[in-house]
N, C-alpha and C positions, 0 to 999 in steps of 0.2 A: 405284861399287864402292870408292873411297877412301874412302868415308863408312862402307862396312861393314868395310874394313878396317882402319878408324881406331879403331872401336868397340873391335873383336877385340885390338887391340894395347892400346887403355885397359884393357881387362879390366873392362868397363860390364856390369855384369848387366842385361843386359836382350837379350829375344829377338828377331833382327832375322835378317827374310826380304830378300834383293833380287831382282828379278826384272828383267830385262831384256830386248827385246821387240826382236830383232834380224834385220831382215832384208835383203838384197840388192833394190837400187831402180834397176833399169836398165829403158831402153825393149827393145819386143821384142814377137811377134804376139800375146802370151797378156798384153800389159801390160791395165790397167783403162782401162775407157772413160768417159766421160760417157754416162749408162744404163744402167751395170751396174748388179745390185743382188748385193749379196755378205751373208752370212751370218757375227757376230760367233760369237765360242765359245758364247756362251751364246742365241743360236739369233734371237737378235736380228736383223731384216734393215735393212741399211744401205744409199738409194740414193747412186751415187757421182754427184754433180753438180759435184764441181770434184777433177780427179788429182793437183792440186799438195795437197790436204787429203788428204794419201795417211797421212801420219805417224800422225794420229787415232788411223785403224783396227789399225794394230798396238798404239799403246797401247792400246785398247780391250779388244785379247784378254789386256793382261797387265792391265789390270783386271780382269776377269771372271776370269779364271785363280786370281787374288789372291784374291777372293771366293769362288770354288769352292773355295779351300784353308780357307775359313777364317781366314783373315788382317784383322787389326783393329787398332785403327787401318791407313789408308792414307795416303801421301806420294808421290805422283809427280811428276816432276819434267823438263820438256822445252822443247826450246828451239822452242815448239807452233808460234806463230801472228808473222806481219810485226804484225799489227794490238796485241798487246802492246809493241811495241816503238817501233808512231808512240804509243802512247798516255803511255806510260811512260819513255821514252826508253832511255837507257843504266845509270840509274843507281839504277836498282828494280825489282823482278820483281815480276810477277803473283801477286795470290794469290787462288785459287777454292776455295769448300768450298760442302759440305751439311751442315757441323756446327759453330757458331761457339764452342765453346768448345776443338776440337781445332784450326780457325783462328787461336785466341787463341794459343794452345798454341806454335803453330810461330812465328807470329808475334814471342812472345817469345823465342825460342832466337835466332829473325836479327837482331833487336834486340841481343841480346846479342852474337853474333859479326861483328856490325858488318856485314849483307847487308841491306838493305833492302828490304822484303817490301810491297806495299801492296793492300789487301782490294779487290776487284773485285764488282761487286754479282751478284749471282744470282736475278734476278727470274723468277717461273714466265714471265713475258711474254718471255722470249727465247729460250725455248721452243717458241716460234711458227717462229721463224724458221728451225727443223731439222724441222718437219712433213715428212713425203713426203706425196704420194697415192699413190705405188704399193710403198714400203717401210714400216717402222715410224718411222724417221726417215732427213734425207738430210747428207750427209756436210761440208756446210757449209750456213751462215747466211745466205750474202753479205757484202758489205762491211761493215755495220754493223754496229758490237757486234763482231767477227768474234772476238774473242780471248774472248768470253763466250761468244757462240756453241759455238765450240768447246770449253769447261769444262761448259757445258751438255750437249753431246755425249757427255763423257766421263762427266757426272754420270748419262748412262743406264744406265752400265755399275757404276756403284758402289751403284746402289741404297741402301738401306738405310746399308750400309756407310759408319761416319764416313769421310771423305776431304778428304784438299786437292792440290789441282792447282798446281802453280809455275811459273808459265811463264816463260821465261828467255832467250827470244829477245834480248831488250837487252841483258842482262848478262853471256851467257857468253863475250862477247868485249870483249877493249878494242883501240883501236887506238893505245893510248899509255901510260906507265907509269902511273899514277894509285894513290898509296899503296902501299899493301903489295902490290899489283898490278902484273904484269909486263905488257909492250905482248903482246896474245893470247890465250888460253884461259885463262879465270879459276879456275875450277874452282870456279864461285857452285856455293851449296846443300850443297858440301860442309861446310863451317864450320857451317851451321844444321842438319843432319842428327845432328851429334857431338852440340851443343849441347841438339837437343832428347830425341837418347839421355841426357844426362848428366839432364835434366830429368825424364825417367821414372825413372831410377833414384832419384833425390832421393824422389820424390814417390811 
């Protein structure tokens, strides 16, 4: 939300939707099971095999939501998967897309505002690894790949739709001053958000 109100205050002509996918995550009788199989917005059925891949699914529906509005280019941005974070560590976020020139795109804005972004592959082969048999696909990959896995997840829900996923597990915390960086909530992705508004406008 600082990134679309950074926009709003630069006075960037350009049209910017945010959507934010917010819900309450407490235990309780009516929590998700391992075997449930739950229904995305867009009628998609998702089996839940692991409840801690619980985050996914809400971003899912504000993909789909996005898409159903007609919304184009996409940019999400979530602090998704642990396995982004043994991969990548602290000091570069994930980046997943279905469109490598709108990849390119964002790619250059964190370049510029100094967030280091690094491309993650999107093979149809890890694809595999979110098959259900008894839904359309199931809510995580397993271990392997798990940070792909899951951009592949979300890449069911964007369809068509250019998109890139940032996952931000490593970065949106520090536990020490580091540069223009306070020890705690970094507030990554905001910085490349401005940047690549200012970037449409240019272009």
């Amino acid at each position: 939300m600082n990134a679309v109100a950074a926009v709003a205050r630069l006075k960037l002509k350009v049209n910017v939707t945010a959507i934010v996918p917010a819900t309450e995550n407490m235990p309780g009788g009516r929590a998700q099971r391992p075997g449930d199989i739950v229904k995305a917005m867009n009628g998609k059925t998702i089996e839940v095999v692991n409840t801690d891949a619980e985050g996914r699914l809400v971003l899912a529906d504000a993909i789909c939501y996005a898409v159903k509005d007609g919304l184009s280019p996409l940019v999400d941005i979530a602090t998704l998967t642990g396995a982004c974070h043994v991969a990548l560590g602290d000091f570069c976020s994930g980046l997943f897309s279905n469109d490598e020139s709108w990849q390119n795109n964002i790619r250059e804005a964190g370049d510029i505002s100094g967030e280091r972004l690094w491309p993650m592959p999107m093979f149809d082969d890890y694809s595999e690894q979110i098959k259900s048999a008894v839904a359309d696909i199931k809510n995580s990959g397993g271990r392997w790949g798990g940070a792909i896995t899951a951009a592949k997840f979300l890449a069911e829900f964007a369809g068509k739709t250019s998109w890139v996923h940032i996952d931000i597990a490593g970065t949106a915390q520090t536990d020490k001053e580091r540069g223009y960086l306070v020890k705690g909530a970094t507030g990554v992705g905001v910085r490349t958000l401005i940047n690549l508004a200012r970037s449409l406008v240019n272009k």
